[in-house]
C-alpha positions as a Python dict, from the first residue, in 0.01 Angstrom:
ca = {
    (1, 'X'): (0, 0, 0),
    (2, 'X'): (147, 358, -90),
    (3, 'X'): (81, 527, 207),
    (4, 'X'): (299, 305, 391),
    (5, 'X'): (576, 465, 237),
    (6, 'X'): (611, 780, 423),
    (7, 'X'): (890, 911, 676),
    (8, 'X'): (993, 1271, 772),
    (9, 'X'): (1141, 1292, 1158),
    (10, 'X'): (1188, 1281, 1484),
    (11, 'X'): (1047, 1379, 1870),
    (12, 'X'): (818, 1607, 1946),
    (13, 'X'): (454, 1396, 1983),
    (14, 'X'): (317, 1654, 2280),
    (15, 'X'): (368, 1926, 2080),
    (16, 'X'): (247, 1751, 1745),
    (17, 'X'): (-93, 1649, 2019),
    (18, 'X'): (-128, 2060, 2081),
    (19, 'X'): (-118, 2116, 1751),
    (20, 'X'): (-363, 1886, 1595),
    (21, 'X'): (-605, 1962, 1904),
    (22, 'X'): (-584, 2366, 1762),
    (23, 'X'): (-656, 2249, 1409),
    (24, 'X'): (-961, 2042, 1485),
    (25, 'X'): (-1108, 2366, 1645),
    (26, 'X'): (-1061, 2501, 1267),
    (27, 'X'): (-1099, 2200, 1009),
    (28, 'X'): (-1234, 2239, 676),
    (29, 'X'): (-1326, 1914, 725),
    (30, 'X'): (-1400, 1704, 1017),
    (31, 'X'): (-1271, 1368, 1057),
    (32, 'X'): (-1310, 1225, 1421),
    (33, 'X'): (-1074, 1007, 1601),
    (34, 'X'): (-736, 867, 1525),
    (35, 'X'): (-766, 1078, 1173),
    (36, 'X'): (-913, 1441, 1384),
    (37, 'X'): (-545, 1619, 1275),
    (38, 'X'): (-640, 1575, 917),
    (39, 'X'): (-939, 1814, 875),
    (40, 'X'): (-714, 2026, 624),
    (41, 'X'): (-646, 1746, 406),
    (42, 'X'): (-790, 1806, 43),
    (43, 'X'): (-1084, 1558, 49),
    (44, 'X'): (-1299, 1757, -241),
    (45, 'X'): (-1063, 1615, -456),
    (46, 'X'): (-1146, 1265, -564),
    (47, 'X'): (-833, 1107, -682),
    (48, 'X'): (-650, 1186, -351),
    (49, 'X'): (-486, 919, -210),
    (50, 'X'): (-327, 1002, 115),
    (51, 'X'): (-350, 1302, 380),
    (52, 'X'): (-52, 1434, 527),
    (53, 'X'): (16, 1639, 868),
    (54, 'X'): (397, 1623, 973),
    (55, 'X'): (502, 1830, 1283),
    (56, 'X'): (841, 1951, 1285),
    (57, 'X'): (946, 2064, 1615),
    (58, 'X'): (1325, 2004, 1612),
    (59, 'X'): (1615, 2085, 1370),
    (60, 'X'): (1703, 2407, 1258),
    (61, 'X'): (1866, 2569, 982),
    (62, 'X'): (2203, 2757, 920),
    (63, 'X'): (2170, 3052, 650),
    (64, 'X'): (2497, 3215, 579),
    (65, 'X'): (2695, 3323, 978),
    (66, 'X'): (2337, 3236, 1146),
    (67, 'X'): (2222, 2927, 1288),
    (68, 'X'): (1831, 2945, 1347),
    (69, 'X'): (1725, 2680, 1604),
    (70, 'X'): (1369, 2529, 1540),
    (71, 'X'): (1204, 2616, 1864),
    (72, 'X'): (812, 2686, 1716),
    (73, 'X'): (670, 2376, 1590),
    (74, 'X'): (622, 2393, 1205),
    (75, 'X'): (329, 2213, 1065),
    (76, 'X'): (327, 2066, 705),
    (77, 'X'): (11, 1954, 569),
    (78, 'X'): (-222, 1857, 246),
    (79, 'X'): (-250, 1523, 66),
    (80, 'X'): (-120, 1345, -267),
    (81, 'X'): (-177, 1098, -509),
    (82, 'X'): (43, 896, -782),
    (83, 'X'): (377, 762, -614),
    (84, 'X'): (708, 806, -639),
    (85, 'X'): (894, 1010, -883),
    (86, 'X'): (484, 1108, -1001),
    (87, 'X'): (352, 1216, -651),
    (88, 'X'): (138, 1525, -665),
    (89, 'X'): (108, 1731, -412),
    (90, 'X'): (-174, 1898, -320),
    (91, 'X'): (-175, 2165, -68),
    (92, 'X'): (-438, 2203, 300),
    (93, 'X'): (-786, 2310, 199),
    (94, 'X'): (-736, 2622, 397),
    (95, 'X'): (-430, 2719, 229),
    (96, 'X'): (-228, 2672, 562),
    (97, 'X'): (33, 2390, 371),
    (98, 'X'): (335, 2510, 551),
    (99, 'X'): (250, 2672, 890),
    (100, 'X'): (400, 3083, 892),
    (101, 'X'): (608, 2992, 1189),
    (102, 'X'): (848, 3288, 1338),
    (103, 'X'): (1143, 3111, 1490),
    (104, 'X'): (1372, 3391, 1685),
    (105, 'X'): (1763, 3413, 1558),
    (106, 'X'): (1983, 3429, 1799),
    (107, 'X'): (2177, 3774, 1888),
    (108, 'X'): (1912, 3966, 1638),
    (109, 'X'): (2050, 4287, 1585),
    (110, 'X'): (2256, 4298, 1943),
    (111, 'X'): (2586, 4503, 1908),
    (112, 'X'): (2497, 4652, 1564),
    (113, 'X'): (2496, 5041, 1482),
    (114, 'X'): (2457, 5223, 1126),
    (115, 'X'): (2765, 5280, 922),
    (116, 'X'): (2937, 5626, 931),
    (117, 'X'): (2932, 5589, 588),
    (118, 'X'): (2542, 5656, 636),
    (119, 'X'): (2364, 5975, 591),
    (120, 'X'): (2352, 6148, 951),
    (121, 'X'): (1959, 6176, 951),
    (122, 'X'): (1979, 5742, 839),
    (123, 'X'): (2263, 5681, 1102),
    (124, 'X'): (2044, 5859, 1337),
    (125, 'X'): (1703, 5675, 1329),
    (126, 'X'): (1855, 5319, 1301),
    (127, 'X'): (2059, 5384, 1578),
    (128, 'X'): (1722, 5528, 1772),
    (129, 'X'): (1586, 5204, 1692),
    (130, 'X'): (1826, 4971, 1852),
    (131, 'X'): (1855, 5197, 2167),
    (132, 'X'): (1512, 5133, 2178),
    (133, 'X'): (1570, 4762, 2238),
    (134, 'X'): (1367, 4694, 1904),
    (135, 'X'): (1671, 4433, 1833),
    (136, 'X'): (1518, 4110, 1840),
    (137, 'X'): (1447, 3968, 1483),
    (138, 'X'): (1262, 3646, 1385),
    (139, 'X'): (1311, 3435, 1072),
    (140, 'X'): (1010, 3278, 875),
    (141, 'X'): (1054, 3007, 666),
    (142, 'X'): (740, 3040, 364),
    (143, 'X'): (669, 2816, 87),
    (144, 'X'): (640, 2984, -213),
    (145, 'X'): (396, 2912, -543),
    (146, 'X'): (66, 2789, -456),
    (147, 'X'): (-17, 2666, -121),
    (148, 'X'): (-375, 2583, -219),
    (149, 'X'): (-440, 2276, -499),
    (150, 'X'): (-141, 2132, -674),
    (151, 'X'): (172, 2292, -495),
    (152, 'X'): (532, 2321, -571),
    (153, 'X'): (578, 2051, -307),
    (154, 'X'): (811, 1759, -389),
    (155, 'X'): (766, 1400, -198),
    (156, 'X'): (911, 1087, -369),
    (157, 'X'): (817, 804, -122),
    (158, 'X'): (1052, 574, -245),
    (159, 'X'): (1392, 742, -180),
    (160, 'X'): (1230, 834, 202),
    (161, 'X'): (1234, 482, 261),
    (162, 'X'): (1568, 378, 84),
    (163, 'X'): (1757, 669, 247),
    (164, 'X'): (1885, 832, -87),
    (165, 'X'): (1830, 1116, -281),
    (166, 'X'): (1581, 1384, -201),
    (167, 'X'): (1239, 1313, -13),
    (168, 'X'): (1117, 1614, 53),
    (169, 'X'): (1130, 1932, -159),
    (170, 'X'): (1014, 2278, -72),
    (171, 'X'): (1050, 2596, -271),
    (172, 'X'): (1064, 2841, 32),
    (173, 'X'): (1210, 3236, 117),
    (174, 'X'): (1303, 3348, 441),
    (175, 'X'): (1129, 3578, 624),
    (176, 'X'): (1347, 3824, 853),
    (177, 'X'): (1149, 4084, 1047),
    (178, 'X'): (1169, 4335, 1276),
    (179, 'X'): (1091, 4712, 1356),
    (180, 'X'): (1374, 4801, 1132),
    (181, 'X'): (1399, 4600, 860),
    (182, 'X'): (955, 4621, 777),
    (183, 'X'): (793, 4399, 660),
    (184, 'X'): (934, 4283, 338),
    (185, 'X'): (1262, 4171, 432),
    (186, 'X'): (1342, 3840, 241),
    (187, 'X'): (1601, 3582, 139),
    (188, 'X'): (1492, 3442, -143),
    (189, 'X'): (1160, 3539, -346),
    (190, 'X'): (855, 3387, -508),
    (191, 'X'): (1057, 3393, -888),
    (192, 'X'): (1391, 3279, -683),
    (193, 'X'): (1323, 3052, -393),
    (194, 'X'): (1578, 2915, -184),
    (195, 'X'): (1520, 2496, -292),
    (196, 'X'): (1524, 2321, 8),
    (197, 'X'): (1597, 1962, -106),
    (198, 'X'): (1547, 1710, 177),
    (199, 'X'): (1658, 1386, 192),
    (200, 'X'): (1670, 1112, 445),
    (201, 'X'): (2048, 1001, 340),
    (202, 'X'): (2343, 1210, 291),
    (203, 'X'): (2350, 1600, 208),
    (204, 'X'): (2693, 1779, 209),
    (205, 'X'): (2837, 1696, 579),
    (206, 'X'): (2480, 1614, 734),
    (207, 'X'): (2320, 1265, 722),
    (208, 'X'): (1957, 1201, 777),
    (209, 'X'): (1733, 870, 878),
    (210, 'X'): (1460, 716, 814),
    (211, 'X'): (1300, 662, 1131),
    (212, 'X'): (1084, 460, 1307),
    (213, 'X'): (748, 334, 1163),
    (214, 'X'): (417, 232, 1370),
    (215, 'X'): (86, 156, 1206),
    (216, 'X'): (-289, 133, 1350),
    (217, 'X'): (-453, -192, 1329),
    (218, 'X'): (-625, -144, 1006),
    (219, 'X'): (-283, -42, 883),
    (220, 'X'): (-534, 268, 738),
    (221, 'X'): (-279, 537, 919),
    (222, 'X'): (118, 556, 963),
    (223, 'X'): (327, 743, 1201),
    (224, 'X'): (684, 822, 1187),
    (225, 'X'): (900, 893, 1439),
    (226, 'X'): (1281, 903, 1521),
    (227, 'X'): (1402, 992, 1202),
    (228, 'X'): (1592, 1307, 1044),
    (229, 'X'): (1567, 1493, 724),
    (230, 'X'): (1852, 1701, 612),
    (231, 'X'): (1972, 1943, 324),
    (232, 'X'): (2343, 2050, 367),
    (233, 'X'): (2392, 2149, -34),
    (234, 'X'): (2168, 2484, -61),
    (235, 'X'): (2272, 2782, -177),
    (236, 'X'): (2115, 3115, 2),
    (237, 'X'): (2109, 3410, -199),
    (238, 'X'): (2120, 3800, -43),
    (239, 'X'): (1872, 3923, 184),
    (240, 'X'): (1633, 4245, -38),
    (241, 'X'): (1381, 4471, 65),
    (242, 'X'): (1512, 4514, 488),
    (243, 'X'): (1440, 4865, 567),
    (244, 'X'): (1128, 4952, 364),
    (245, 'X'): (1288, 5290, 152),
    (246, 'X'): (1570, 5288, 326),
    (247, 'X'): (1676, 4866, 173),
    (248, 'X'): (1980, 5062, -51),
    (249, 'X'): (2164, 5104, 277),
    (250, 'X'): (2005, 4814, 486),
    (251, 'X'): (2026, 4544, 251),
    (252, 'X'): (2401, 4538, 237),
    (253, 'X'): (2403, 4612, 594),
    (254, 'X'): (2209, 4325, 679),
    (255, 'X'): (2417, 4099, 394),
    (256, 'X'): (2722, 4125, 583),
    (257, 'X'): (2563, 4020, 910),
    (258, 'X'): (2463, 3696, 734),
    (259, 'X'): (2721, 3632, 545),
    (260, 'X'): (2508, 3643, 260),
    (261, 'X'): (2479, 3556, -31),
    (262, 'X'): (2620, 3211, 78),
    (263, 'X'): (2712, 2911, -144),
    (264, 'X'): (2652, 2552, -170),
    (265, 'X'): (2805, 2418, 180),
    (266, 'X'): (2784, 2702, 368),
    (267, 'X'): (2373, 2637, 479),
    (268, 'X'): (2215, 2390, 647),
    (269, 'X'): (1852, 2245, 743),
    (270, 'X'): (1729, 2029, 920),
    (271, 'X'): (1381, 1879, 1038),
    (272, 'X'): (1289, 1610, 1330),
    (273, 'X'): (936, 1552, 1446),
    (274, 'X'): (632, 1343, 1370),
    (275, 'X'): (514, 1229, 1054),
    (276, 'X'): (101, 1072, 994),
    (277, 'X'): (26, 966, 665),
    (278, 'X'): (-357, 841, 651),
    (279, 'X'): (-524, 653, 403),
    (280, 'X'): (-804, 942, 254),
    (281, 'X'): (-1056, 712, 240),
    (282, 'X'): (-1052, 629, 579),
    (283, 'X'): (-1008, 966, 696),
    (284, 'X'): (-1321, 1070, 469),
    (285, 'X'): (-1494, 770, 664),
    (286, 'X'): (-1449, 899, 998),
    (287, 'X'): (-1651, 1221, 916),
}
């Protein structure tokens, strides 16, 4: 059976529980029991075969000089059909596929202050800003293309289970924000997204795993647990757009913070948590 083939990653089942407890407040759809987290899955669709919901609540990702711990559970979710290389995947009813999760980076802005090389009145303001203790700054990882019907979303069952080449794809840009930088402050973009290309094998200096596999009784649902996905190859392009009309100044600013743009071996990612793949006809049963 196809949806047997599934793995993601490790830890994190109490904060997977929270999580699907919030959705089922919220469902598009509402499946009951065991299958309650998959109320997002796209069930109007016919042909879909399986429903997804994958909590990632460990891991982390290195972009450039920063290293951005996973501390907010990230929720992936939506359904496919076809298998292997041909998986489709379609996005969560709602649109939520890839859950807008802040995560904080570490240091923020701490220790920073405008260039002398700045314009007084520019030098000025910044530096107001981080006297102001507005120096924290968050990172948001966002899936870009569609997040509703067929997505940009790569799963290849096969090579999760045979630890080789990638599992997992997502087209994503990075989110920074904070008071200074506004609120358009990206690496990456929706015509250039940074390709996140997971795999449960090896990647650069990081190796992944498979994980651990446990099934209900009418084999109609799959968890995984214990395993590790990981992309050590990326390449992360310059940060744009930090410091609404000020970016000419910021952008660089904010560059050589990062160490960005940064080249194949220099980034890392990686996801642990839980992983449910259900069976869509069951979980269309339950309602």
């Amino acid at each position: 059976m196809r949806f047997l083939k599934r793995k993601l990653v490790a830890g994190g089942a109490m904060a997977a529980m929270l999580v699907f407890a919030a959705t089922a407040l919220a469902s598009s759809h509402h499946p009951k029991g065991e299958f309650a987290q998959f109320g997002e899955c796209p069930l109007n669709r016919v042909t879909i075969t399986d429903c997804i919901f994958s909590v990632s609540s460990g891991g982390g990702f290195t972009v450039g000089t920063k290293t951005v711990p996973l501390v907010n559970p990230v929720t992936l979710q939506g359904g496919f059909e076809g298998a292997g290389e041909a998986i489709q995947f379609y996005g969560a009813e709602n649109g939520e596929t890839l859950s807008k999760t802040p995560q904080p980076v570490p240091g923020g802005l701490l220790g920073v202050k405008a260039p002398t090389s700045w314009p007084k009145f520019i030098q000025d303001w910044f530096n107001n800003q981080i006297n102001k203790g507005l120096t924290g700054v968050t990172a948001t990882v966002e899936l870009t293309g569609p997040s509703k019907g067929l997505t940009n979303v790569k799963l290849n069952t096969t090579n999760l289970l045979i630890e080789e080449g990638t599992a997992l794809g997502l087209p994503v840009k990075i989110k920074l924000s904070n008071a200074i930088l506004g609120s358009n402050c990206y690496i990456g973009s929706e015509s250039k997204p940074v390709p996140l290309n997971f795999t449960t094998g090896t990647s650069g200096a990081l190796t992944g795993s498979a994980g651990e596999v446990e099934f209900n009784k009418e084999f109609t649902l799959i968890t995984i647990s214990g395993g590790k996905l990981v992309d050590g190859t990326y390449a992360a392009p310059a940060a744009s757009g930090c410091g609404g009309i000020f970016s000419f100044l910021v952008d660089p600013l904010v560059n050589s913070i990062l160490g960005l743009p940064a080249a194949s071996g220099k980034n890392s990612a990686t996801l642990e948590g839980v992983l449910k793949d259900a069976n869509a006809k069951a979980v269309k049963a339950s309602e």
